[in-house]
C-alpha positions in Angstrom: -23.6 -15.4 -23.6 -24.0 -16.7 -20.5 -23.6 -13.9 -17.5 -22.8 -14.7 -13.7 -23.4 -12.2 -11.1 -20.7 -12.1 -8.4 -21.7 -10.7 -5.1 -18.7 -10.6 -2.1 -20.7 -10.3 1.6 -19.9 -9.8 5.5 -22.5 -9.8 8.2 -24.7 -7.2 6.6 -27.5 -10.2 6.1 -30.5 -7.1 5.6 -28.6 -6.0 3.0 -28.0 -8.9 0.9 -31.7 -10.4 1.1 -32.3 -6.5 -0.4 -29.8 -7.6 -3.6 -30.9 -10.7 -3.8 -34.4 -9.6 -4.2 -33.7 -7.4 -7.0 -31.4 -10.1 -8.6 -34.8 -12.4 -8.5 -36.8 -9.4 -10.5 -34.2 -9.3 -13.3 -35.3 -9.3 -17.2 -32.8 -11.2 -18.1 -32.5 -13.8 -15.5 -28.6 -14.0 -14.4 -27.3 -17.7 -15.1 -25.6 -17.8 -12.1 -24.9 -15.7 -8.6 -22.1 -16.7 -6.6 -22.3 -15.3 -3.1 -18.7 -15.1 -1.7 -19.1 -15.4 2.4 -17.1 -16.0 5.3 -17.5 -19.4 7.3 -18.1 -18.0 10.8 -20.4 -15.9 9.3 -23.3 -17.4 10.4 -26.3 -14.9 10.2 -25.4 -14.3 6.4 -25.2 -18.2 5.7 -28.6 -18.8 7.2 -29.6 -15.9 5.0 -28.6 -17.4 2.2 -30.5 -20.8 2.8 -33.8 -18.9 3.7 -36.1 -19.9 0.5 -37.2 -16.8 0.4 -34.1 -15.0 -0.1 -32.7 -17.7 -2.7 -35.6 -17.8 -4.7 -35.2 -19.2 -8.3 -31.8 -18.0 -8.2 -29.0 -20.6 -9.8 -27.1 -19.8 -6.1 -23.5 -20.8 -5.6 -22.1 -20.1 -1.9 -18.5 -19.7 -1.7 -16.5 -20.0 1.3 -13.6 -17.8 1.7 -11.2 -18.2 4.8 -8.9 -14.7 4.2 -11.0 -12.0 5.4 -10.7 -8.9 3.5 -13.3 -7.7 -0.2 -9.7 -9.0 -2.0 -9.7 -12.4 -0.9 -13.7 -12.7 -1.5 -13.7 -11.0 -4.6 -10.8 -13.4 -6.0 -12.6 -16.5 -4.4 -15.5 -15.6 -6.8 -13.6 -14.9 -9.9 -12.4 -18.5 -9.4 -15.5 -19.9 -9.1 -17.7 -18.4 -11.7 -18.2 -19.8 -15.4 -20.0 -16.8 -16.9 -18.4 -15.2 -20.3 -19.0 -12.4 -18.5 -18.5 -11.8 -14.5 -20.8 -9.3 -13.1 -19.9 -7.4 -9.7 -22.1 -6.0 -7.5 -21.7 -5.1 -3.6 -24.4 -7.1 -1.3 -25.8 -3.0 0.2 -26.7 -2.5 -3.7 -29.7 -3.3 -5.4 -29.3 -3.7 -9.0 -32.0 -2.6 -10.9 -34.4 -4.9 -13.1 -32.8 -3.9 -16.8 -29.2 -4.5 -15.3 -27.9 -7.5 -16.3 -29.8 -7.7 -19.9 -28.4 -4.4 -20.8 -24.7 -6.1 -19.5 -25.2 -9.0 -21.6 -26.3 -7.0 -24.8 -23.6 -4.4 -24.3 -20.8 -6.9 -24.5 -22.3 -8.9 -27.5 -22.3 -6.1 -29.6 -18.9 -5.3 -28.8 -15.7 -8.2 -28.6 -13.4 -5.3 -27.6 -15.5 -4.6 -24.7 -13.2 -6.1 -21.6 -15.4 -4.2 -18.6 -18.4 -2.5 -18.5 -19.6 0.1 -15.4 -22.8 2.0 -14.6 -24.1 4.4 -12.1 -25.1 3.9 -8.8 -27.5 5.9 -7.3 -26.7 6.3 -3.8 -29.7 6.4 -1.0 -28.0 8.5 1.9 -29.9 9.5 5.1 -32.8 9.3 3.6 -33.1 10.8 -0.1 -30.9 10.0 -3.1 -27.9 11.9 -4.4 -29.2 13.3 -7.9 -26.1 15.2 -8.8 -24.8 15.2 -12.5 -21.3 15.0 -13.8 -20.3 14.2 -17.4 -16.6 13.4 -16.5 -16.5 10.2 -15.3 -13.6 7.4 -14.1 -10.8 9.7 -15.3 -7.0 9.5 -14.3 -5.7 13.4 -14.8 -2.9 14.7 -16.1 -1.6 15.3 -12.6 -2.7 11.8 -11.4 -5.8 13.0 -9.8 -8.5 10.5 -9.7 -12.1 11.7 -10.7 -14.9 9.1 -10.3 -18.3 10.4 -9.8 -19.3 7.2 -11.0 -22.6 7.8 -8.7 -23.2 10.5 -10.5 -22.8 10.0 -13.9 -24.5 11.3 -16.7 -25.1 11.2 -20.8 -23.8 8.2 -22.9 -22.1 5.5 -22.6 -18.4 6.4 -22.9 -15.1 5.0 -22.6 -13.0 5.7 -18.6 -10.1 4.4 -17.1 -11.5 3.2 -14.5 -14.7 1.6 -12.6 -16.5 1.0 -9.0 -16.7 -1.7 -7.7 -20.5 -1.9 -6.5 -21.5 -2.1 -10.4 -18.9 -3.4 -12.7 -18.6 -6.1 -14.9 -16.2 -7.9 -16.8 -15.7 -10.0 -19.9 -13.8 -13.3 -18.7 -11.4 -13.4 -21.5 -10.2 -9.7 -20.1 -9.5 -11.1 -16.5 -8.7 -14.8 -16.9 -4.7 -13.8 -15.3 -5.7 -10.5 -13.8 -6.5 -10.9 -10.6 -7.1 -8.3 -7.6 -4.4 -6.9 -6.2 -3.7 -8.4 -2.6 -0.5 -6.5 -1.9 -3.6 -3.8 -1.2 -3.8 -2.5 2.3 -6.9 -2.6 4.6 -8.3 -5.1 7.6 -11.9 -5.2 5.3 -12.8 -2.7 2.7 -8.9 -2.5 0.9 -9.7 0.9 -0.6 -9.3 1.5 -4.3 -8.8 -2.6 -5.6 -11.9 -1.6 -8.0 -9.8 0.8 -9.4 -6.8 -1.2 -9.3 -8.1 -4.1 -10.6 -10.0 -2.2 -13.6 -7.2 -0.2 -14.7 -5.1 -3.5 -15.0 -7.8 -4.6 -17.2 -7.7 -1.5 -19.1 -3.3 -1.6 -19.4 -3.7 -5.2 -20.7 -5.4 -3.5 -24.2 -9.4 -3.6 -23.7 -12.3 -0.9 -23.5 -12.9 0.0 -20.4 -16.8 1.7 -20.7 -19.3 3.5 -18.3 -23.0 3.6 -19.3 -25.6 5.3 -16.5 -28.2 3.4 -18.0 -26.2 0.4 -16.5 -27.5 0.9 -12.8 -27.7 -0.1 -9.2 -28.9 1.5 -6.1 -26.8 1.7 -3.3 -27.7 2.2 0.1 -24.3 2.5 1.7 -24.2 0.1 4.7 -21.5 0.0 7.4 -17.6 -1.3 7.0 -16.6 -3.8 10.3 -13.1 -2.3 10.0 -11.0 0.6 10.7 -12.1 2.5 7.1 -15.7 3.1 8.6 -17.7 5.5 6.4 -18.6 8.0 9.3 -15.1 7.5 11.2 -12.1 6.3 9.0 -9.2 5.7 11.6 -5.8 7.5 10.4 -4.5 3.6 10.0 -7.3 3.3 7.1 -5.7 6.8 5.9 -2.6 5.2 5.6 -3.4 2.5 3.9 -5.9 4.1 1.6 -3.4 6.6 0.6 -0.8 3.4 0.4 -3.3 1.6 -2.0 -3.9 5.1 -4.3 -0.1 5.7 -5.0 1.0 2.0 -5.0 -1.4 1.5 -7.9 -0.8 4.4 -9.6 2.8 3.5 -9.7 2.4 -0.1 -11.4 -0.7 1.9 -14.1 1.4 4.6 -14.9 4.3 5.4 -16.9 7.0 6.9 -15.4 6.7 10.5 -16.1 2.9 10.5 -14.9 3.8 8.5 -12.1 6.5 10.9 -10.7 3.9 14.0 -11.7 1.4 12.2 -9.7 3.6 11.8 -6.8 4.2 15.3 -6.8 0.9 16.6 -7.7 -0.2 15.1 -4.7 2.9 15.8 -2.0 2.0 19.4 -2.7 -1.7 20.0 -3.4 -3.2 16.9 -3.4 -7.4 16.6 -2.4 -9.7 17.0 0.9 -9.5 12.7 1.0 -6.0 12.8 0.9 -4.4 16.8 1.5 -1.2 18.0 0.3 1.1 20.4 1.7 -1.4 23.0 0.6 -4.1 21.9 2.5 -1.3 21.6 5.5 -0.4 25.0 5.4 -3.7 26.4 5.1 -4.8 24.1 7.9 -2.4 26.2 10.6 -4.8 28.8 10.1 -7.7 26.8 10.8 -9.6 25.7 14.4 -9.7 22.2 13.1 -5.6 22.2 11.9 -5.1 19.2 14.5 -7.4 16.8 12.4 -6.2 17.9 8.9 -2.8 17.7 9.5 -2.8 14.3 11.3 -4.7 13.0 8.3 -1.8 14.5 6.4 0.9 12.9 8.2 -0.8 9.8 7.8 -1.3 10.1 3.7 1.7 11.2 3.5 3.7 7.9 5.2 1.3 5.6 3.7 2.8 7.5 0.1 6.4 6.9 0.9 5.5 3.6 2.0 3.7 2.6 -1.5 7.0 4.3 -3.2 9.7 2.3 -1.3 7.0 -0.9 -1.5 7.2 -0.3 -5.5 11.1 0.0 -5.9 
């Protein structure tokens, strides 16, 4: 089974000589890595034809003109001719048992149509070591739980994956495509999730393993959804994104629960009329209920987007 890494990049050139380092010290030596990059981008191209950074890898470079992770990530599912399409972000470091124990987890099962694993995320200096058995699960209510960087226990089947360490089988994905209706100048927030729940409605095992793992070293977003700062125009669209997809994976009684669930409680990352309400009472109301306003029209947006 032959196994090609896919590996979407913009100007963070430190970063991707880190993955590309660890994708040299692999077991099992990926059969291909196709590095997805921008043409102006000139400090990651020059990167990319340092010796030292390619190493022994079989390196592909793929140009990409649309900015955005959807464009790149598509450009790369296009170009890649593994039987099964590893993803990894270019801040992560996958470790040295990653893609054998991808390869040997989809030969034992044909079922199998994406696999995910843990990444352990490096943050301001240490590592988050949490541990949560629940995993990549839609609720009831439509809540999303992911805690895929903190996953513990077995392997075990989810409804969704991150996008910093999945893979897929290329039979599961040969007319699924990311989603590029999805929102977002850079990052376009949640099109892992959209794009492995797709997978997962079109009949195949969707899996998480935490023996499957990366490390992650978070690394900054050149758009508005910066990780320290998100403007409330990433808001918008983030919470555009979250309720457009869960309208096209859900049927319609979940969908409409999920639209409710969230209009009235909802979560800190995207607050409901609960956290609205409570928010009057608090010194920082101004900031929780712009961010409010803002989920709240990029939700009615998503719902007249998906009529």
């Amino acid at each position: 089974m032959k196994i090609s890494v896919l590996v979407p990049t913009f100007r963070r050139p430190a970063d991707l000589a880190r993955c590309m380092s660890a994708l040299q010290r692999q077991q099992r030596a990926p059969d291909e890595v196709v590095v997805v990059v921008r043409p102006d981008d000139e400090a990651t191209l020059a990167c990319l034809h340092d010796p030292a950074v390619k190493g022994a890898l079989p390196l592909r470079i793929a140009l990409v003109e649309v900015p955005g992770q959807v464009a790149a990530l598509n450009r790369g599912l296009d170009v890649a001719t593994g039987d099964v399409i590893a993803i990894t972000d270019d801040d992560a470091a996958p470790r040295p048992d990653w893609a054998q124990r991808i390869v040997a987890t989809f030969e034992a099962d044909p079922r199998l149509g994406a696999l995910g694993g843990r990444d352990w995320v490096h943050q301001r200096g240490r590592v988050l070591d949490g541990a949560r058995p629940l995993v990549g699960k839609v609720r009831r209510s439509g809540r999303i739980i992911g805690n895929h960087h903190l996953g513990v226990g077995g392997a075990r089947e989810v409804d969704l994956l991150k996008g910093a360490n999945m893979s897929y089988r290329r039979e599961a994905v040969r007319t699924i495509r990311f989603d590029n209706r999805l929102r977002g100048a850079g990052a376009q927030v949640h099109n892992d999730m959209a794009f492995s729940m797709s997978v997962k409605n079109a009949g195949w095992k969707l899996v998480y393993d935490p023996q499957v793992a990366v490390d992650h070293f978070p690394a900054e977003r050149f758009d508005d959804d910066r990780r320290d700062a998100q403007t409330m125009q990433a808001v918008r669209n983030a919470a555009y994104n979250l309720h457009l997809i869960l309208r096209d994976a859900l049927p319609p009684m979940r969908r409409e629960a999920a639209w409710w669930w969230y209009a009235l409680v909802g979560t800190r990352v995207y607050p409901g009329m609960a956290h609205a309400l409570l928010a009057l009472a608090s010194r920082h109301s101004s900031t929780t209920l712009s961010r409010w306003r803002a989920v709240r029209t990029g939700a009615h947006e998503a719902r007249r987007a998906a009529r």
